[in-house]
N, C-alpha and C positions, 0 to 999 in steps of 0.2 A: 862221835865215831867217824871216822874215814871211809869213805866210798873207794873201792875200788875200782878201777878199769874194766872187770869183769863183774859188779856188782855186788861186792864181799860188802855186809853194812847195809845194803840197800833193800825197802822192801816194796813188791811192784804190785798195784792195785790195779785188774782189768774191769774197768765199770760199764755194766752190761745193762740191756734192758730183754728179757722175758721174750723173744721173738727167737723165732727159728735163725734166723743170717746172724743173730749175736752169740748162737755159739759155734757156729764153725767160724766164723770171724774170730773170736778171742780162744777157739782150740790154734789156729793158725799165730795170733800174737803170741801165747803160749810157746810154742813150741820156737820161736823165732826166737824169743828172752831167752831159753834152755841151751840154743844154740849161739848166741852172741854176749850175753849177761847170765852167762850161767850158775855165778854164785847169786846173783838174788835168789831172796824169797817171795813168790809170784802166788796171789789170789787173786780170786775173781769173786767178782759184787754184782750181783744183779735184783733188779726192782721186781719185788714179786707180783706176780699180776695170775687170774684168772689163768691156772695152768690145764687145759687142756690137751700139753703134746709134753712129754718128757724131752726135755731141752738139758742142755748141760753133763750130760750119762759122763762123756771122759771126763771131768774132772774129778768124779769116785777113783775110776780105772786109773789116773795120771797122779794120785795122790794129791790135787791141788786145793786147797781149803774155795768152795763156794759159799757165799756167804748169801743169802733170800733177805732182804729187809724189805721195808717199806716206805721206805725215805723216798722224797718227790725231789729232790732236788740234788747235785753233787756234793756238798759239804754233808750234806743227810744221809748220803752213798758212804762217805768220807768215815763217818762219826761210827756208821753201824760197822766197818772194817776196824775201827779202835776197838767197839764194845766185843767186838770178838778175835780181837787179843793180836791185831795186826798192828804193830811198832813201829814207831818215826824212826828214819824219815822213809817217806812214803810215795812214790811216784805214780802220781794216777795217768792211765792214760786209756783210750778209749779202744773196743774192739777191732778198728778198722787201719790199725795200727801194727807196722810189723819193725821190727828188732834188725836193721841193716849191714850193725858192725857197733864193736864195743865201743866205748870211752873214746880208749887211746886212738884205736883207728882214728874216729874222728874227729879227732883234736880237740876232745871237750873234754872240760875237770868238773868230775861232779860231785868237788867237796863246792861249786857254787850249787848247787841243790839245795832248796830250804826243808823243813821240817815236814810238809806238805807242799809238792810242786805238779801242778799242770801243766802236760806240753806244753814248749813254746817256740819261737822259732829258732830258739840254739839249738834245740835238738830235737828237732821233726821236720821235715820237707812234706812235700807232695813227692811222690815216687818219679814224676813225669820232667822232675828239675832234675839237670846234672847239677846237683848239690851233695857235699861231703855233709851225710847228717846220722844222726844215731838210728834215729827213727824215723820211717817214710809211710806216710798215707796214701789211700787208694781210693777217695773217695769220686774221683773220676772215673777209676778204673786202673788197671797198669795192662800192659801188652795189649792183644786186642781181648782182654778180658771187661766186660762192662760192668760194674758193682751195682747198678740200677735193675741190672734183669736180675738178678740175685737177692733182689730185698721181701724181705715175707715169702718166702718158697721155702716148702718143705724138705727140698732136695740140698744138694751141697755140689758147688761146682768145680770140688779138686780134681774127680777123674779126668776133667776137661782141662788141662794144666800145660798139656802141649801144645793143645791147639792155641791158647790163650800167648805163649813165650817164642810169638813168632813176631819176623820184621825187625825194623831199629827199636832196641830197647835202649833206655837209659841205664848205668849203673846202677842205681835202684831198683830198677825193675827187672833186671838180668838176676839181682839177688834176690828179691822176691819170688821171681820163677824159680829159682834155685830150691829154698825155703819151702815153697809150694809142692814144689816133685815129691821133693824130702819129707814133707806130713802128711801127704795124702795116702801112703801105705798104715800109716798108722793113725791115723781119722778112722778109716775105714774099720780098723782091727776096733779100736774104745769109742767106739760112738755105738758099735750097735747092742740093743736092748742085752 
């Protein structure tokens, strides 16, 4: 089958692990693939662990298939999204991961896609390179937003989205701000209980 430029063909695996930062993280990749890969089909996988706090609530609200296994490793991530009925080919890619611009925008063909493909650097930057890429990471941070004060916190740092898309931003990070404004009304509306 053919991938399209917008996704048509393509099915998007978010692989998560059971912490509070992995689901406003992968509601934010979420909502980035709806707005730039909109014909995919987009799940999310995450390693079930000792659930103490109800994590993942929008993905009921947003209709997105979660999938709870128990697999230790990615291919084991990989394998429990087959068993429950998710189709090559398959693009796994991690919560910290946002959706920049389709295919065509940035010059990638993704009938090179395999059956099973993990980012790589044809199509993922760091947010902080003036790089033309499909998908840009934030695992630095982007704007003055830091991803480190955000890890294991119960809270979610969308409302703070302005203060975060100030100074020189990179292209990536001007559309990640973008992206950011744009799901934090609706975080707020499907995330709560």
């Amino acid at each position: 089958m053919t991938i399209s430029s917008t996704g048509d063909g393509l099915n998007i695996l978010i692989a998560c692990d059971y912490v509070p930062h992995h689901s406003w993280m992968s509601f934010l990749c979420w909502y980035s693939l709806t707005k730039n890969l909109p014909e995919a089909k987009i799940a999310v996988a995450s390693h079930r662990r000792l659930m103490r706090l109800n994590l993942f609530d929008w993905t009921r609200k947003c209709g997105v298939p979660l999938i709870l296994h128990k697999a230790t490793d990615d291919d084991g991530q990989v394998q429990a999204a087959l068993d429950h009925g998710i189709e090559k080919p398959i693009l796994v890619v991690p919560p910290d991961t946002i959706c920049v611009r389709d295919f065509a925008e940035a010059g990638f063909s993704p009938d090179t896609l395999t059956e099973i493909t993990r980012l790589d650097t044809g199509l993922v930057c760091d947010c902080k390179e003036e790089r033309v890429c499909v998908f840009a990471t934030y695992p630095n941070g982007w704007g003055k937003f830091v991803t480190s004060s955000w890890i294991n916190k119960r809270s979610c740092p969308f409302l703070f989205g302005v203060k975060y898309g100030q100074g020189n931003l990179t292209a990536n990070e001007a559309r990640i701000g973008r992206l950011w404004g744009a799901a934090t009304p609706l975080f707020q509306t499907v995330s709560r209980g």
